[in-house]
N, CA and C of each residue as an Amber inpcrd file, in Angstrom:
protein
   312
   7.8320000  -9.6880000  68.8480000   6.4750000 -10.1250000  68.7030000
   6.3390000 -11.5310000  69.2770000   5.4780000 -11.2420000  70.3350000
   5.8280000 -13.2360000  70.7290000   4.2630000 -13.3450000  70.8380000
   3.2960000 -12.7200000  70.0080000   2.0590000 -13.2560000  70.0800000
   2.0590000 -14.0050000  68.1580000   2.0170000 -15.2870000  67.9820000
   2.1710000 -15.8070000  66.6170000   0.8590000 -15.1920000  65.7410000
  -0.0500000 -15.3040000  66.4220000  -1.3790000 -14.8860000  65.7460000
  -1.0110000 -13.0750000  64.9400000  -0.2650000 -12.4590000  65.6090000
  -0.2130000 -10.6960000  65.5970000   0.9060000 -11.2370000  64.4280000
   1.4130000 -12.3100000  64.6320000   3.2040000 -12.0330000  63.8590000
   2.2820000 -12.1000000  62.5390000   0.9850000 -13.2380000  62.3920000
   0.9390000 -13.9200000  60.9540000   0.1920000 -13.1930000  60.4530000
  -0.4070000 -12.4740000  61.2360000  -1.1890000 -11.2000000  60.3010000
  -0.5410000  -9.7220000  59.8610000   0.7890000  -9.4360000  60.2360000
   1.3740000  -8.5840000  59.8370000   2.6340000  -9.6140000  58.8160000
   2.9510000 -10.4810000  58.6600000   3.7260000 -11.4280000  57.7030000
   2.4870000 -11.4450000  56.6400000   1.3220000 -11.7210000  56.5270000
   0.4770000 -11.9260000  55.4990000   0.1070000 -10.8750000  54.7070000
  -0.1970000  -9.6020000  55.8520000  -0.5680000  -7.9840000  55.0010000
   0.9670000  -8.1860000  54.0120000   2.0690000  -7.9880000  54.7300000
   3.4210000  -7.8300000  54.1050000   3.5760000  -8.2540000  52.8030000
   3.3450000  -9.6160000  53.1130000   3.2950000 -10.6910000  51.8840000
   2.3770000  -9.8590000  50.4040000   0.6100000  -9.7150000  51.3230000
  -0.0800000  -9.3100000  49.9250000   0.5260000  -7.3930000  49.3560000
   1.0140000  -6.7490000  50.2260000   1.6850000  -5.3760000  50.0080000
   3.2290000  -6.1540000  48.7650000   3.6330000  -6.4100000  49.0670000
   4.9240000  -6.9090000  48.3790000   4.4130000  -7.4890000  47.0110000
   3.4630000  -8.4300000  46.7810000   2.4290000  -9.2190000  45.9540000
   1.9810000  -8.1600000  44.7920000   1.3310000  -6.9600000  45.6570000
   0.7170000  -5.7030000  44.8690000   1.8680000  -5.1390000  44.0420000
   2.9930000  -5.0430000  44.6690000   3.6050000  -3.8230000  44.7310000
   4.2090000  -4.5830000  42.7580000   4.4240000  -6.0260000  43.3500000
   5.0120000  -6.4900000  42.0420000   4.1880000  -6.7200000  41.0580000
   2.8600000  -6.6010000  40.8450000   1.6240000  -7.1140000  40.3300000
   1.8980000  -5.4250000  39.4140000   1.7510000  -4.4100000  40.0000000
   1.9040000  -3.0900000  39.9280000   2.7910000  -3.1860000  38.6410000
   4.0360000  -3.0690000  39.4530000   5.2980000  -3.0860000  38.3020000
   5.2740000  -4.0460000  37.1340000   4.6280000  -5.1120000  37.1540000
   4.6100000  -6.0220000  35.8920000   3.5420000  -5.3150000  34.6620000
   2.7370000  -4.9560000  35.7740000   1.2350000  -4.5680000  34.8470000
   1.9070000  -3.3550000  34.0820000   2.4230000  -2.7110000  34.7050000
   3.0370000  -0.9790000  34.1160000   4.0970000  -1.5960000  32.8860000
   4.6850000  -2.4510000  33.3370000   5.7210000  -2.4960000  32.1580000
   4.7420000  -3.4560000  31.1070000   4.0850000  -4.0030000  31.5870000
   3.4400000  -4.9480000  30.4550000   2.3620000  -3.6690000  29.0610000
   1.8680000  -2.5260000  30.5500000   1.5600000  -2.0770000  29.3890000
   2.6670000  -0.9130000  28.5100000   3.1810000  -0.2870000  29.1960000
   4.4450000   0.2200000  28.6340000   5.2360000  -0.4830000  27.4700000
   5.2710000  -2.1630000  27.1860000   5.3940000  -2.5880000  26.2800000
   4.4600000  -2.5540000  24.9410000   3.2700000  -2.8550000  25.3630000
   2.0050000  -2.5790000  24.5130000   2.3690000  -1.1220000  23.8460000
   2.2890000  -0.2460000  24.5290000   2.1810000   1.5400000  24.2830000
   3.6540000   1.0220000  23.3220000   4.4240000   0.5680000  23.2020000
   5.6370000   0.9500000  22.8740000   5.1240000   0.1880000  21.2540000
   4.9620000  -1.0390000  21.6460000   3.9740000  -2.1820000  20.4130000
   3.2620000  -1.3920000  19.5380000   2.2740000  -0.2250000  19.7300000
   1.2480000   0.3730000  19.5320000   2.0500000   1.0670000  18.9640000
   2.6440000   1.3960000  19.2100000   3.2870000   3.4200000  18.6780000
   4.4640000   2.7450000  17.2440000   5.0770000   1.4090000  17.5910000
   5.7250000   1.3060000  15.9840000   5.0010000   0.9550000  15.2190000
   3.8130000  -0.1830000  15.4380000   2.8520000  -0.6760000  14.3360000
   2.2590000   0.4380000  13.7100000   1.5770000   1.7710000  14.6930000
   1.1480000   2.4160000  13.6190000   2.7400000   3.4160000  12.6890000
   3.6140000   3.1820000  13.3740000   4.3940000   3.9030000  12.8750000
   5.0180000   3.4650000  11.5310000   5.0530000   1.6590000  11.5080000
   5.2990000   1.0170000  10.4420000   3.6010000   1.5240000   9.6620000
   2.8090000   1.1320000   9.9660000   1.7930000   1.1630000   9.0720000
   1.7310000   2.4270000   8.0800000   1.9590000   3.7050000   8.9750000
   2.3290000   5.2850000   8.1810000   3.3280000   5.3270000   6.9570000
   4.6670000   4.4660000   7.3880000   5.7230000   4.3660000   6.4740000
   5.4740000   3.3980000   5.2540000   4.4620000   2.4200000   5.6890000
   4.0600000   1.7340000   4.5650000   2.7600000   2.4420000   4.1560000
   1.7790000   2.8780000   3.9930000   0.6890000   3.5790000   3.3820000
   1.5670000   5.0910000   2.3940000   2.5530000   5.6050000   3.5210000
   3.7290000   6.7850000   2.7940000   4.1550000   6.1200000   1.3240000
   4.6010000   4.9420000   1.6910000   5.5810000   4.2080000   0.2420000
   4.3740000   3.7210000  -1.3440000   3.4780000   3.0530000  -0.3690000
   2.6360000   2.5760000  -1.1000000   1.9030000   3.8540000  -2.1600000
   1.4780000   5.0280000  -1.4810000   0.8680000   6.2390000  -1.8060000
   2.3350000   6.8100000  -3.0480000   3.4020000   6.8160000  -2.6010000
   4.2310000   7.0900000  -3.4110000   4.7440000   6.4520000  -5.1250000
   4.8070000   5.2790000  -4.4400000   4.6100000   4.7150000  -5.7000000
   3.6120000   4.8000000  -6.3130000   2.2420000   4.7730000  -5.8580000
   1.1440000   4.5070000  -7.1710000   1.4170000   6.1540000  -7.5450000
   1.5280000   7.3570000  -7.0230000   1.9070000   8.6450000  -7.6930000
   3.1570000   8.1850000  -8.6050000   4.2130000   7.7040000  -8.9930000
   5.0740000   7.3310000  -9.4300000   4.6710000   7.1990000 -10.5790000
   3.7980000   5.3060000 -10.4330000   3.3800000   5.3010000 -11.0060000
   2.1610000   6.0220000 -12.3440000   1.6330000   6.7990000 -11.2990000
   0.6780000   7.8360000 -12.8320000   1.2110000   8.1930000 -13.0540000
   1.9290000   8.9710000 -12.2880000   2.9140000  10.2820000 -13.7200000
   3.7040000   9.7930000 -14.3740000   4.2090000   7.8730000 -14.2480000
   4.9890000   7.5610000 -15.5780000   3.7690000   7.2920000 -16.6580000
   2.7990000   6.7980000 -16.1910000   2.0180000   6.4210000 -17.1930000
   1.2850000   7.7180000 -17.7630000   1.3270000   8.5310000 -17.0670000
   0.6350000   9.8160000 -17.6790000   1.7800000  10.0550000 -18.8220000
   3.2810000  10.3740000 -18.6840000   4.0210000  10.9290000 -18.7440000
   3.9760000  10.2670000 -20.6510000   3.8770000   8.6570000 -20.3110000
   4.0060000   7.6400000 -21.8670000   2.9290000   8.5790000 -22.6160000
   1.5010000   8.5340000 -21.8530000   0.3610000   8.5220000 -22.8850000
   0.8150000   9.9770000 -23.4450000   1.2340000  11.1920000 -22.6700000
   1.4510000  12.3140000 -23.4080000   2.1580000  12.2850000 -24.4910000
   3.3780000  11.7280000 -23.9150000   4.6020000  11.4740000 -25.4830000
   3.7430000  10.3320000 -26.8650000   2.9230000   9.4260000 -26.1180000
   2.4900000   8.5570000 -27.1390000   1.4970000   9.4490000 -28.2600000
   0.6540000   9.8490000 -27.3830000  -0.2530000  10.6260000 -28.2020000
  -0.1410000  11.8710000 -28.7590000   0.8600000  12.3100000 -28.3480000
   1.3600000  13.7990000 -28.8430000   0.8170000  14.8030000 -28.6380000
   0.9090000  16.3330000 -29.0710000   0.1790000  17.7930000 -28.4800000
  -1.3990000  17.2910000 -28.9860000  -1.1710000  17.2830000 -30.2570000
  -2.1750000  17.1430000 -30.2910000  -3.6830000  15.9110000 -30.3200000
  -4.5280000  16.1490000 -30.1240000  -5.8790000  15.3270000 -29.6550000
  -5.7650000  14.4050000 -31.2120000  -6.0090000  12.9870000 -30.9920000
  -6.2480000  12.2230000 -32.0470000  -7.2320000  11.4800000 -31.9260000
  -8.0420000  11.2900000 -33.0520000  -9.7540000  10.8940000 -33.4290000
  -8.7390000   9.5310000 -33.8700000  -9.2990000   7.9390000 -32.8920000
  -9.0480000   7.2370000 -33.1110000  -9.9630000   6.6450000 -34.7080000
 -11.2430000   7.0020000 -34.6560000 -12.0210000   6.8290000 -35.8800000
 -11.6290000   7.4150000 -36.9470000 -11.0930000   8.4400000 -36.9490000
 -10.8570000   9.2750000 -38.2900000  -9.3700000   8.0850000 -38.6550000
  -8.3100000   7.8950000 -38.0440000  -7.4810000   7.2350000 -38.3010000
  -8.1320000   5.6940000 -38.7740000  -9.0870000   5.1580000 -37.9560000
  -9.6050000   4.0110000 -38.4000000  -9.7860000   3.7630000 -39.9040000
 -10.6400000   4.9740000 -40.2140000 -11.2700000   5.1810000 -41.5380000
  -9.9830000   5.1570000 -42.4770000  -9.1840000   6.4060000 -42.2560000
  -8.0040000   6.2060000 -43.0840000  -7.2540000   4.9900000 -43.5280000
  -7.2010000   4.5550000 -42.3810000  -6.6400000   3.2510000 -42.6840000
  -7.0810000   1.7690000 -43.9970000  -8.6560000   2.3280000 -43.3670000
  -9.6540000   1.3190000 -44.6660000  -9.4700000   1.6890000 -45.5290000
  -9.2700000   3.0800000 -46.1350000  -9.7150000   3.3240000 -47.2930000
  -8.1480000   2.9260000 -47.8230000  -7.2080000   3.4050000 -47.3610000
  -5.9740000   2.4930000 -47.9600000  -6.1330000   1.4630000 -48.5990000
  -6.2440000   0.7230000 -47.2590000  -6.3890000  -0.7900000 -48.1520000
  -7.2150000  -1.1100000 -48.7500000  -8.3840000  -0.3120000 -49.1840000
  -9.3340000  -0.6800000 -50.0070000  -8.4580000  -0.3750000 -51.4660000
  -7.8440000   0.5790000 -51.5550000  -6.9390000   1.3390000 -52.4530000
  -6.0260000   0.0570000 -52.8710000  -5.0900000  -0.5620000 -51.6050000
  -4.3910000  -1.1840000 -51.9550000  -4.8350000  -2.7260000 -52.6730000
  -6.0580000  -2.8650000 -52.0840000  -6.8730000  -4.1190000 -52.7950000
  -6.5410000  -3.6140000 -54.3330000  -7.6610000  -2.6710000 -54.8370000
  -7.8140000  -2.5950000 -56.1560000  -6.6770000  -2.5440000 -57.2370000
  -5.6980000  -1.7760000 -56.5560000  -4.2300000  -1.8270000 -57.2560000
  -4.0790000  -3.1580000 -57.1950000  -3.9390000  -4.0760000 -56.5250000
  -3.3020000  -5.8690000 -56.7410000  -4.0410000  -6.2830000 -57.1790000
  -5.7490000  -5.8610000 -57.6640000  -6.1720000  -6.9150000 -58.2930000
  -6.2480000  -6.1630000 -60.0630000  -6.0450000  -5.2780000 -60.0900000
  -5.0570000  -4.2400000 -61.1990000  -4.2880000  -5.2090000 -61.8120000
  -2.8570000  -5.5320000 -60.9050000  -1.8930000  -5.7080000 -60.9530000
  -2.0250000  -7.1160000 -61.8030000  -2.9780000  -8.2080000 -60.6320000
  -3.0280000  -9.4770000 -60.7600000  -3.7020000  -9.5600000 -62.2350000
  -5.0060000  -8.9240000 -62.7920000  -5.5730000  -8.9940000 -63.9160000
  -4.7680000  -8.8000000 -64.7880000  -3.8810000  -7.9330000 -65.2900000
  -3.2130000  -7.5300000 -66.4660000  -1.8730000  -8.5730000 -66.1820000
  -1.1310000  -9.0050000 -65.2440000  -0.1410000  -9.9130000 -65.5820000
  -0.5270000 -11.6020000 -65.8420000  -1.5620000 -11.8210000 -66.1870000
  -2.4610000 -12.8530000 -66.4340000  -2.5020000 -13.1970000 -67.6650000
């Protein structure tokens, strides 16, 4: 090539072809990293929503598991027990003041 003008315009295409070619390959792997970025985050995110979901099931069925044994087969009337309870100690009042009057 001994015309400089012909050389610098086939050195310059060259240049921006070579330019592309690496622009190309960076961009592909840059996103190929992303895609790769993308695919564990949600993959961590699955394994953590999996664990999280597991435990709170864990969790109810221990707490289910207490209230059954706590409360037993059968259904209990927290009021009816309430009541019971008063009238005891109404019981147990009158006996001590029974008690207290006559050792006086």
């Amino acid at each position: 090539m001994s015309n400089p003008l012909l050389q610098a315009f086939f050195v310059g295409r060259s240049v921006a072809e070579v330019i592309n070619e690496r622009l190309e390959v960076a961009l592909t792997d840059a996103l190929s990293e992303l895609g790769k970025f993308d695919a564990e985050a949600r993959e961590q995110l699955r394994q953590f929503t999996e664990e999280v979901t597991e435990r709170a099931n864990r969790a109810a069925q221990a707490a289910n598991a207490n209230q059954t044994t706590t409360v037993g087969q059968d259904p209990v009337d927290l009021q009816a027990n309430i009541d019971e309870l008063r009238a005891e100690i109404a019981l147990l009042r009158n006996e001590l003041q029974r008690y207290r009057s006559s050792s006086v």
